[in-house]
C-alpha positions as a LaTeX table, in Angstrom:
\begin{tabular}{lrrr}
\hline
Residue & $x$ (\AA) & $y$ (\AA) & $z$ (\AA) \\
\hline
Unk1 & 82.90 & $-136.62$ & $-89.80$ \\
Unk2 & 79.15 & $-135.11$ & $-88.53$ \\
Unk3 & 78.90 & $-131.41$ & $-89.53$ \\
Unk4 & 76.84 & $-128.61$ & $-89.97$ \\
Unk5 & 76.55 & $-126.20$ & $-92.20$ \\
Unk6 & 74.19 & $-122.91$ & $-92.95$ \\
Unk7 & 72.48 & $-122.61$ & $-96.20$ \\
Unk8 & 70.56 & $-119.85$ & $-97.32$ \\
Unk9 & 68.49 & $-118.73$ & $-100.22$ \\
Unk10 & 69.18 & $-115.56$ & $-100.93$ \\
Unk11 & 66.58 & $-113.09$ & $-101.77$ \\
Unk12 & 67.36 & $-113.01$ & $-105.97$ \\
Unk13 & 66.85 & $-117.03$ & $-105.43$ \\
Unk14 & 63.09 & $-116.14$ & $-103.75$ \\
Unk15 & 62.79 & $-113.87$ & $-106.64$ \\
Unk16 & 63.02 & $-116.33$ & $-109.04$ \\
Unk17 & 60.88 & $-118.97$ & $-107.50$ \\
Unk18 & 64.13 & $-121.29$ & $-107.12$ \\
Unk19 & 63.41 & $-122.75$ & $-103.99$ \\
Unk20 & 61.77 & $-126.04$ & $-104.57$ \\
Unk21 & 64.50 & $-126.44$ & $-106.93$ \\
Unk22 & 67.48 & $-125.32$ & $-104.19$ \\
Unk23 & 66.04 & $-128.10$ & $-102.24$ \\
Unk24 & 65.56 & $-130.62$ & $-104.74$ \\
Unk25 & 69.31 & $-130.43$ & $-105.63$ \\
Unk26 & 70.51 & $-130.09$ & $-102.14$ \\
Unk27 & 68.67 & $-133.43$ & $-101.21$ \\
Unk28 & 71.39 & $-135.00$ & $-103.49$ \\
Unk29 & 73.39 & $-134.65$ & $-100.75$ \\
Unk30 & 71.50 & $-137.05$ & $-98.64$ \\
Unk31 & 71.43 & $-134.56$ & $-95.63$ \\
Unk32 & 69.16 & $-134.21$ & $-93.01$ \\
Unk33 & 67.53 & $-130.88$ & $-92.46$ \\
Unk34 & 67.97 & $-129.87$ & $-88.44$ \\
Unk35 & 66.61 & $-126.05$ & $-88.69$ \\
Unk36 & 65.00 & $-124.33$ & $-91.10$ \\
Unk37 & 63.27 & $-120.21$ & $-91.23$ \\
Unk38 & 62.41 & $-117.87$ & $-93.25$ \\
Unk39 & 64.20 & $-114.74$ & $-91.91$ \\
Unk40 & 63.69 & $-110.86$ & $-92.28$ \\
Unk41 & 67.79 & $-109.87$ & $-92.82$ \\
Unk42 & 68.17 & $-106.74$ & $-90.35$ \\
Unk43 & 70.95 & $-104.39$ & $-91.36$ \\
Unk44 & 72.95 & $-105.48$ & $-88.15$ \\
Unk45 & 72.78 & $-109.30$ & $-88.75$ \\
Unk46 & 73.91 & $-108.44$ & $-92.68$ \\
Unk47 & 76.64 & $-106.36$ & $-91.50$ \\
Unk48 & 77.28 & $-109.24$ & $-88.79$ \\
Unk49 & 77.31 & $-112.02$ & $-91.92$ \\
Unk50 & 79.56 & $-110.51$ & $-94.31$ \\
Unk51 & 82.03 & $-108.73$ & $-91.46$ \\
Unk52 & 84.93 & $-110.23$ & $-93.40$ \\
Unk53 & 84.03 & $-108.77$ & $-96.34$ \\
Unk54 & 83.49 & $-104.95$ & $-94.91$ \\
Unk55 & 86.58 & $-103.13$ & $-96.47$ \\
Unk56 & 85.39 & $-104.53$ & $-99.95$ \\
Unk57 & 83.95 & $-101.74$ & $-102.16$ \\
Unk58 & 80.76 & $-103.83$ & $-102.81$ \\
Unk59 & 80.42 & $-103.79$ & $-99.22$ \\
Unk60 & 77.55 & $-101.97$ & $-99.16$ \\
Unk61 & 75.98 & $-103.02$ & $-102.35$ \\
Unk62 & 76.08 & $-106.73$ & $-100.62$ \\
Unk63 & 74.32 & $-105.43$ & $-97.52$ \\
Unk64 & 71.61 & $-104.35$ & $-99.73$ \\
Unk65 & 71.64 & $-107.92$ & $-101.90$ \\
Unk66 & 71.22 & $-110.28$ & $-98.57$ \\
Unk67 & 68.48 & $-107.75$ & $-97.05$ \\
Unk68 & 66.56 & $-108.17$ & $-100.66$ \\
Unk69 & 66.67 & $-104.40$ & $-101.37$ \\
Unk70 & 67.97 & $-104.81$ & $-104.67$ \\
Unk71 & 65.21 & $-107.54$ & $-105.39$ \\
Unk72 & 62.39 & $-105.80$ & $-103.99$ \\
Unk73 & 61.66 & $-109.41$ & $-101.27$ \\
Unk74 & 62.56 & $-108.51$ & $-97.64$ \\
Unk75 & 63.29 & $-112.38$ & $-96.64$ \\
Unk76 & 65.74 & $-115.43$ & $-96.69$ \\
Unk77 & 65.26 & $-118.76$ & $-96.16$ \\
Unk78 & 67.83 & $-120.17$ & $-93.48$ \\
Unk79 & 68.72 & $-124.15$ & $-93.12$ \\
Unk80 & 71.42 & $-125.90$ & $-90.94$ \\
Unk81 & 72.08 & $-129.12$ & $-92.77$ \\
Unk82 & 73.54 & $-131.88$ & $-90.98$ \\
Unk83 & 75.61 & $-135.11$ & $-91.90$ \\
Unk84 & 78.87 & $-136.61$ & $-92.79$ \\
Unk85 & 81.05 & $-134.11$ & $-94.55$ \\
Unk86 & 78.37 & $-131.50$ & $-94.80$ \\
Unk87 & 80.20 & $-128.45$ & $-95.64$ \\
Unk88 & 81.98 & $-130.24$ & $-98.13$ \\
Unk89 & 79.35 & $-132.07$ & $-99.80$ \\
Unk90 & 76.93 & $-128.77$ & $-99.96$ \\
Unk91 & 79.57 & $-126.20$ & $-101.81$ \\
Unk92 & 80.12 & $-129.29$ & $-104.14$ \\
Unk93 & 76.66 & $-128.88$ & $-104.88$ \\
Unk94 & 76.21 & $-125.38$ & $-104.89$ \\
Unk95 & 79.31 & $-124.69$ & $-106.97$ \\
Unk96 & 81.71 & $-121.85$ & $-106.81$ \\
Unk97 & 80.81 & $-118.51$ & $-105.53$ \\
Unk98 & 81.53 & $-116.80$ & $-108.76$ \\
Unk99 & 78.37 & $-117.94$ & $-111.04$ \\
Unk100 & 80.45 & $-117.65$ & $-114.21$ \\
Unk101 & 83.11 & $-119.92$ & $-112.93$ \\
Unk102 & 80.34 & $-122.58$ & $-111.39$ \\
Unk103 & 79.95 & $-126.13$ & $-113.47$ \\
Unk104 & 76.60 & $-125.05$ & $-114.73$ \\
Unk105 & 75.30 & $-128.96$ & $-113.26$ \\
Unk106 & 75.63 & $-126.89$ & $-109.85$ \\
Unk107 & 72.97 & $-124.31$ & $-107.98$ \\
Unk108 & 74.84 & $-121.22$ & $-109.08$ \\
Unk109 & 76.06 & $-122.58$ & $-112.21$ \\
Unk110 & 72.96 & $-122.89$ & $-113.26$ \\
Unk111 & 70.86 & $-119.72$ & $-111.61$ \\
Unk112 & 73.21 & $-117.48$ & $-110.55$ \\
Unk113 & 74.92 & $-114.61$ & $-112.46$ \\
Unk114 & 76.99 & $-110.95$ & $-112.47$ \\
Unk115 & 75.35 & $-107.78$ & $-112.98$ \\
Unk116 & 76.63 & $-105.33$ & $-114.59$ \\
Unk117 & 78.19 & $-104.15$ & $-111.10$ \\
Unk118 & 80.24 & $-106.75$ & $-110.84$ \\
Unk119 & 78.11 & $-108.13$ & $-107.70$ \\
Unk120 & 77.68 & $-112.16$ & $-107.61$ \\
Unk121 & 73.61 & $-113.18$ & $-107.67$ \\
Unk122 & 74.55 & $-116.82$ & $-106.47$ \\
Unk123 & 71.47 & $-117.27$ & $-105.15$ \\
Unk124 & 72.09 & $-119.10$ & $-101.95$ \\
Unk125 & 75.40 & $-119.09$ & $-99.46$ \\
Unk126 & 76.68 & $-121.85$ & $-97.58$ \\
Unk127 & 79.42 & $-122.30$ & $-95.35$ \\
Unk128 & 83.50 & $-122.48$ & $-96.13$ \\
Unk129 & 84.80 & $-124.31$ & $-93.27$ \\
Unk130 & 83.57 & $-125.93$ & $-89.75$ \\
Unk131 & 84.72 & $-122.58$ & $-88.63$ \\
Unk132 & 82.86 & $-120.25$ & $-90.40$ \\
Unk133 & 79.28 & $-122.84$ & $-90.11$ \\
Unk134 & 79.90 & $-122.43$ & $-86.70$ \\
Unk135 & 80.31 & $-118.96$ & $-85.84$ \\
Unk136 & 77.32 & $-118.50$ & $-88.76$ \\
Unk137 & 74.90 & $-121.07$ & $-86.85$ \\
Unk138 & 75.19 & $-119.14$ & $-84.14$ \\
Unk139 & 74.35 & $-115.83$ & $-85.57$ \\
Unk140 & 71.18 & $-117.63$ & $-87.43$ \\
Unk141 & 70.05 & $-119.90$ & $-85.51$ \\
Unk142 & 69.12 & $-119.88$ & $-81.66$ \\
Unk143 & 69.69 & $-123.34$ & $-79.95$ \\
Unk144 & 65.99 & $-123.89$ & $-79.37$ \\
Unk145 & 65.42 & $-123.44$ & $-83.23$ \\
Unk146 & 67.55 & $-126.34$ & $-84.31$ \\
Unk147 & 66.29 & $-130.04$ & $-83.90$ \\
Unk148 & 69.99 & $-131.55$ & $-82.02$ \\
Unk149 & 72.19 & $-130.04$ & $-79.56$ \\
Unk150 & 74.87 & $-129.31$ & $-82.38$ \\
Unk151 & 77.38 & $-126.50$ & $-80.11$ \\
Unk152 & 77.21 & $-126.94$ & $-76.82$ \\
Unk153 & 74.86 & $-124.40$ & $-74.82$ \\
Unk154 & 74.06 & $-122.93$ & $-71.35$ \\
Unk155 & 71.09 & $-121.53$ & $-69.44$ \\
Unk156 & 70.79 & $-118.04$ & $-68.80$ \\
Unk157 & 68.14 & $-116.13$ & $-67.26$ \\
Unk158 & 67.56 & $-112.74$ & $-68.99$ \\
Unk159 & 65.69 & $-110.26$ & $-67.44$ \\
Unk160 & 64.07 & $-107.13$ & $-68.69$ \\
Unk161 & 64.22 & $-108.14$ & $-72.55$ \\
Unk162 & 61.75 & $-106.56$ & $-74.35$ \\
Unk163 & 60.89 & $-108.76$ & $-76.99$ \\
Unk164 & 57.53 & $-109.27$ & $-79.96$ \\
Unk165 & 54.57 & $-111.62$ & $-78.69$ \\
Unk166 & 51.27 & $-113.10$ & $-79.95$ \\
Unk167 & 48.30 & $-111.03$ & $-79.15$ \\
Unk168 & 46.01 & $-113.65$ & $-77.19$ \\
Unk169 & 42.58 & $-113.38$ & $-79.21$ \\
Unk170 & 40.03 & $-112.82$ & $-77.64$ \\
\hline
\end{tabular}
């Protein structure tokens, strides 16, 4: 089955240069990139991510993590990967969300890790279920920022938005 799935490097995986690596592995997967950005996390979109996770007592501590607070790097990179059994074939990749537990052949078995709070460093997330890419796409991603029409989307006109432009040079 065609599916989509987010990935994204998390800020300790910037940190550590660990991109060009991410990828590398992730290309196992024989996948085709449809929407990729490198995104400043605002505390409302982290919040937004990890609702599921707010009564957890790392809650805040993981707020922190995906804004790239604790790592001193203020960015993500954000991909929707698309193919046949995406979701599936990406966490097989990326191994299991606790580094400790991950084969160490996978992305966070081999560059993630605990501190000494207990919080996981896994160094990039990826989606559970159809579900969850969904619903995560769409927090991400506009429609106009990924390369085929992968939910299905309407036209809206939206007046007075207020939004950041290019200065025309002059």
């Amino acid at each position: 089955m065609i599916e989509q799935t987010l990935v994204i490097i998390k800020p300790d995986g910037l940190k550590k240069s660990l991109t060009g690596n991410i990828l590398s592995k992730l290309s196992e997967a024989r996948l085709e990139i449809v929407g990729a950005k490198v995104v400043r996390v605002s505390h409302e979109l982290a919040e937004k991510h990890y609702a599921h996770l707010k009564d957890r007592p790392f809650f805040g501590e993981l707020i922190d993590y995906i804004q790239g607070k604790i790592h001193d790097t203020n960015r993500v990179v954000a991909f929707v990967y698309r193919g046949e059994n995406a979701i599936e074939l990406v966490r097989k990749i990326a191994g299991a969300t606790n580094p400790e537990e991950a084969d160490p052949t996978t992305i966070r078995g081999a560059y993630g890790r605990i501190t000494t709070k207990g919080l996981y460093e896994n160094v990039l997330h990826c989606s559970a279920n159809p579900q969850e890419a969904e619903r995560e796409i769409k927090m991400w991603f506009s429609p106009d920022e990924i390369v085929y029409s992968t939910y299905p989307t309407e036209e809206k006109s939206l007046n007075n938005v207020k939004m950041r432009v290019w200065k025309e040079l002059r």
